[in-house]
C-alpha positions in Angstrom: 177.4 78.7 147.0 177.2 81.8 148.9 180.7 81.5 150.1 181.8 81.3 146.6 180.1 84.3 145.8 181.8 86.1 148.8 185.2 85.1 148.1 184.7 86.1 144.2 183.5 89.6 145.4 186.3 89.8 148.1 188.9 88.1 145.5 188.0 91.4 143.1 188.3 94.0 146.3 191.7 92.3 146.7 192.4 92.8 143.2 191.4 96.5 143.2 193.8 97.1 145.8 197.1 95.5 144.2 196.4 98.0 141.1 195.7 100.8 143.7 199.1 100.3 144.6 200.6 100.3 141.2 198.3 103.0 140.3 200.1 105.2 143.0 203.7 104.3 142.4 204.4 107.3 139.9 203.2 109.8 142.9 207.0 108.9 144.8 208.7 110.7 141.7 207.3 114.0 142.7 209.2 113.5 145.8 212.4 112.9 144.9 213.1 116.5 144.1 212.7 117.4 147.6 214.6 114.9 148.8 217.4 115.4 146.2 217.9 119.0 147.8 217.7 117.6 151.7 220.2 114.6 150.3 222.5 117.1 148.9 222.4 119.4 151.7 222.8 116.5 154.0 225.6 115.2 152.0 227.4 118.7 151.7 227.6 118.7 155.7 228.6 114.6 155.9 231.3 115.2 153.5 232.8 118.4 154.9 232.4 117.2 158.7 234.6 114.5 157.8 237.4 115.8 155.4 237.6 118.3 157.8 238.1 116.1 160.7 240.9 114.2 158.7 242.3 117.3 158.2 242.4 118.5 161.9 244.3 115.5 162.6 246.5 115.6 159.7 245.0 112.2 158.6 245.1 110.9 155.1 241.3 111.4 153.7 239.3 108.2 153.2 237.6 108.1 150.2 235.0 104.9 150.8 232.9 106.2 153.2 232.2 109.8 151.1 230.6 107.8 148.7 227.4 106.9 151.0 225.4 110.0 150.2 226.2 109.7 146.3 225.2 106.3 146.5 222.0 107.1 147.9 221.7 110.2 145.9 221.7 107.5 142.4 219.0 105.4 144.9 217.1 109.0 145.2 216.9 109.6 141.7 215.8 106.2 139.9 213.8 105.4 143.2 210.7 103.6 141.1 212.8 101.4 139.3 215.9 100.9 141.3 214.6 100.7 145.0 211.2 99.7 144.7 211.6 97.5 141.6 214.0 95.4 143.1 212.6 94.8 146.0 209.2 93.7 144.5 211.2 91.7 141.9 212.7 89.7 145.0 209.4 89.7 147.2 206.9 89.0 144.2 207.7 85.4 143.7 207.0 84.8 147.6 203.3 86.5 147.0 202.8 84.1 144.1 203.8 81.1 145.5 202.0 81.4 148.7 198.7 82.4 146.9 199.2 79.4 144.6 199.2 77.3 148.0 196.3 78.6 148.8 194.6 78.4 145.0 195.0 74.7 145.3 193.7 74.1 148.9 190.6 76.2 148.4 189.9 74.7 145.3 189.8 71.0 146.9 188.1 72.7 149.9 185.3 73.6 147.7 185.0 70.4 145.9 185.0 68.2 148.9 182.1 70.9 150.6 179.9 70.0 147.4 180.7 66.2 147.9 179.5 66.5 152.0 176.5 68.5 151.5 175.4 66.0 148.8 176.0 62.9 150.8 174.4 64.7 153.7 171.0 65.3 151.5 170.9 61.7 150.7 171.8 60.1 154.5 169.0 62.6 155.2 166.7 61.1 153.0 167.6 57.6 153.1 166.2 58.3 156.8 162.2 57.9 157.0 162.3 60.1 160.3 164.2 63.0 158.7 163.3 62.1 155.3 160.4 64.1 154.9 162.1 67.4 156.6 164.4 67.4 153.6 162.2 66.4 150.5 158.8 67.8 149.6 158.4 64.7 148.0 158.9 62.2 150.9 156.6 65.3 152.8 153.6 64.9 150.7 154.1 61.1 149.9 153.5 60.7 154.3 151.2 63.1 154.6 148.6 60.8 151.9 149.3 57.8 153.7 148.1 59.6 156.7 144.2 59.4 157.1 141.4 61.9 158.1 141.7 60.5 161.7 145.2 62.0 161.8 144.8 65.5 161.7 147.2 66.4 164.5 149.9 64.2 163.6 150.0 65.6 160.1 149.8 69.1 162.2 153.0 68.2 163.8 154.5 67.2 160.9 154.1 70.8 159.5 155.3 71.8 162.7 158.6 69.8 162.5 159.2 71.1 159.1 158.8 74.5 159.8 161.0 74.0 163.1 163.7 72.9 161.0 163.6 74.8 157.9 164.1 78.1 160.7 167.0 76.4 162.4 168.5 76.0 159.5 167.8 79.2 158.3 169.2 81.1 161.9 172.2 78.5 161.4 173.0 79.9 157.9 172.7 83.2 159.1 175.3 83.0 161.9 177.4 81.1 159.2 177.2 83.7 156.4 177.6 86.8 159.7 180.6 85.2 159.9 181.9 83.8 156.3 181.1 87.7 156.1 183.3 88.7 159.1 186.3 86.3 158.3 186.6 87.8 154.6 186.5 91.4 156.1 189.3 90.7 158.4 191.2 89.3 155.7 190.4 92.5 153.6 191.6 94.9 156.8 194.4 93.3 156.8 195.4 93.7 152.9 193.4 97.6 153.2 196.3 98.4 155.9 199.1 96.8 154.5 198.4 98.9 150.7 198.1 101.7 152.8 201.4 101.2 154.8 203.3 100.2 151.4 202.2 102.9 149.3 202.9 105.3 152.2 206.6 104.0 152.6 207.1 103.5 148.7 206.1 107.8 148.2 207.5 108.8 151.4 211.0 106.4 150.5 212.7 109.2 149.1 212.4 111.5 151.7 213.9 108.3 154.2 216.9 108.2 152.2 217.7 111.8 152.2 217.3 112.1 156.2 219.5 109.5 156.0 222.4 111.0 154.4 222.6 113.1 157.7 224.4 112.2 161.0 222.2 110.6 163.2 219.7 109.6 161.4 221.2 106.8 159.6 219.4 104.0 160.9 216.5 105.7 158.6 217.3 103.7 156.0 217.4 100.0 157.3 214.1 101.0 159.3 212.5 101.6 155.9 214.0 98.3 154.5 212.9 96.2 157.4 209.4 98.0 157.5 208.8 97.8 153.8 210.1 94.0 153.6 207.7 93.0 157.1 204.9 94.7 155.7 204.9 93.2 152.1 204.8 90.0 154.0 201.8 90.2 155.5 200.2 89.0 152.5 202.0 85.6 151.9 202.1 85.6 155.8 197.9 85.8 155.5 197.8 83.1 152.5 199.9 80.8 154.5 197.2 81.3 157.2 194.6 80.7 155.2 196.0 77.5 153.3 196.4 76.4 156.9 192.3 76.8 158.0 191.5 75.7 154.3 193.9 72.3 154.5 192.5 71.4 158.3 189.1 72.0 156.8 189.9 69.5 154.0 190.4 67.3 156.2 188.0 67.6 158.8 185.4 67.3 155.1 187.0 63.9 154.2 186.5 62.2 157.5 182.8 63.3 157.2 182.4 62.2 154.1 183.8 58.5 155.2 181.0 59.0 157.6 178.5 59.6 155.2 179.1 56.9 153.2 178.0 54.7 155.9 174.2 53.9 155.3 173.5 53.8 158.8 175.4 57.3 160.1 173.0 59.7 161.1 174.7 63.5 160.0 174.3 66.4 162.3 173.7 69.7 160.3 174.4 72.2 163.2 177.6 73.3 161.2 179.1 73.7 165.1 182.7 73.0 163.8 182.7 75.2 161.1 181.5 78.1 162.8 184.2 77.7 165.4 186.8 77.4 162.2 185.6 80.8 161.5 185.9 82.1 164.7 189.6 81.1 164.6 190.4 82.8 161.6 188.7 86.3 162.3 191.4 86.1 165.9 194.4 84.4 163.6 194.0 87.2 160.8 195.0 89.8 163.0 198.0 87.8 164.2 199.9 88.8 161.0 201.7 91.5 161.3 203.2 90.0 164.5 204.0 86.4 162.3 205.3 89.0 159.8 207.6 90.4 162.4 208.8 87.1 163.1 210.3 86.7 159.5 212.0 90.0 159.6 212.4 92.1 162.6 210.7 95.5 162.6 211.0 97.7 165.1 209.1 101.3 166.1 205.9 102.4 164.9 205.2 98.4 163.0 206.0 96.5 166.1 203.3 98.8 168.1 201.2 98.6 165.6 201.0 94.7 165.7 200.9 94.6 169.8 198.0 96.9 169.5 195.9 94.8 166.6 196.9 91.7 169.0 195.3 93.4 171.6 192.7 94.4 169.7 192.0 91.1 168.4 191.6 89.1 171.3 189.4 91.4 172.7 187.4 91.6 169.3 187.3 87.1 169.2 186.0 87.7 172.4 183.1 89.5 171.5 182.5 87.4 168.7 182.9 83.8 170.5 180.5 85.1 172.7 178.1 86.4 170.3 178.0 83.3 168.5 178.1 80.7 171.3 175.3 82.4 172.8 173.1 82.8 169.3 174.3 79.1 167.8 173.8 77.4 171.5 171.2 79.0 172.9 168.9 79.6 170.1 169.6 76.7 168.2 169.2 74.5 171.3 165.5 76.3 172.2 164.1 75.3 168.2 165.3 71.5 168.9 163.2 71.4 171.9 
């Protein structure tokens, strides 16, 4: 339940940053004023450099390539809807087909995590040595049919109980650490790619104006392949997460074949899951490199991604540790 709960809250946080980034669309307009006078300065000295150089060789004038700067002086001016708008027209349908993916494999995720705990609850009970750790019922019900003479075995009995209700309770808090820590990562990841998009989608303008000048050409298929490998971190990140959510799905129908066996005795140390989670706070932060796969991005994004690699194993190291020492060590001492 409480992992419902975090991925509502972190599904609104999600929310609040796709209208943070519609919310700051208008702001690139105020910047296409600027780069309308760099364009058309840029553009003065592109077309002069080269009628005059057609003229110094007393070549005929070629008209086609003069009108690159007026083309990207019309991409300056309606920048919102003809730049931008297209390009999340052709890149929006990727988002919401990935995210439906993932809709479906979390929702049968969830419903097979209800079926498990239930089954587990009841192979619990249907066990007269664990029986009694589970149900107050079953507890009390033993505890009659023990007599005066037994004092210190009903004394362990309450000893048991209490041993297992706080191994449970230091399991579920290493569990909901890091249920806490794999949502977060998820949430960097969509924080920093809002951040890079609404930075490129104000800035644009400016990018095709510097790019009407010699030399700085390539400025403009940077910003394409940056904006394009960013945007993709999000289906990139669904895709991810469909991925742990479908291996989970599976891993939850094998035990619930167990489960259904009278005689299988469950374990409730939730080791597997835990590790799951571990895995996806070290594959979240992998995106922008998988992202960079799809469409090749150079400069400042590529560094970017080596250093969050970097980052990231270092970070999955910490946390492995952490939690193999806390789930092993502790864990291991309240069994004995």
């Amino acid at each position: 339940m409480l992992m419902v709960l975090l991925a509502a809250n972190f599904d609104n946080l999600h929310q609040i940053l796709q209208n943070l980034y519609v919310e700051m669309m208008p702001l690139c307009s105020q910047m296409t004023g600027v780069a309308r006078g760099l364009a058309g300065l840029g553009a003065l000295f592109y077309v002069a450099y080269r009628v005059w150089q057609a003229l110094a060789r007393a070549e005929p004038v070629d008209v086609f390539p003069l009108l690159r700067p007026f083309a990207l002086g019309l991409c300056i001016m309606f920048f919102p809807t003809l730049v931008l708008g297209t390009l999340n027209s052709i890149l929006s349908p990727v988002v919401k087909g990935t995210h439906t993916i993932l809709e479906s494999q979390t929702f049968d995720m969830n419903e097979y995590r209800a079926q498990k705990d239930k089954l587990e609850m009841e192979a619990m009970k249907r066990n007269p040595e664990t029986a009694y750790l589970v149900d107050k019922e079953a507890f009390d019900n033993k505890l009659d049919e023990l007599g005066a003479l037994d004092a210190i075995e009903a004394c362990g009995m309450y000893v048991d109980r209490a041993m297992y209700n706080m191994k449970k309770s230091v399991q579920d808090f290493f569990r909901e650490l890091l249920e806490l820590l794999f949502n977060a990562a998820a949430l960097v990841i969509d924080t920093l790619r809002t951040f890079f998009l609404i930075v490129l989608s104000i800035l644009g303008p400016v990018s095709f104006a510097l790019s009407c000048w010699d030399g700085f050409q390539a400025s403009l298929s940077q910003w394409f392949v940056r904006y394009i490998s960013i945007y993709l971190w999000l289906p990139v990140s669904d895709l991810f997460s469909s991925v742990l959510a479908r291996i989970q799905v599976l891993m939850l129908q094998r035990d619930i074949e167990q489960l259904s066996d009278p005689d299988f005795i469950p374990d409730s140390s939730n080791a597997v899951y835990i590790t799951f989670l571990i895995i996806g706070i070290i594959g979240y932060f992998t995106i922008p490199t998988v992202s960079n796969w799809i469409v090749q991005a150079g400069g400042g994004t590529g560094n970017y991604g080596k250093n969050v690699n970097q980052a990231a194993s270092k970070t999955g190291s910490v946390v492995a540790g952490s939690a193999g020492a806390a789930v092993g060590n502790i864990a291991g001492r309240l069994v004995k």
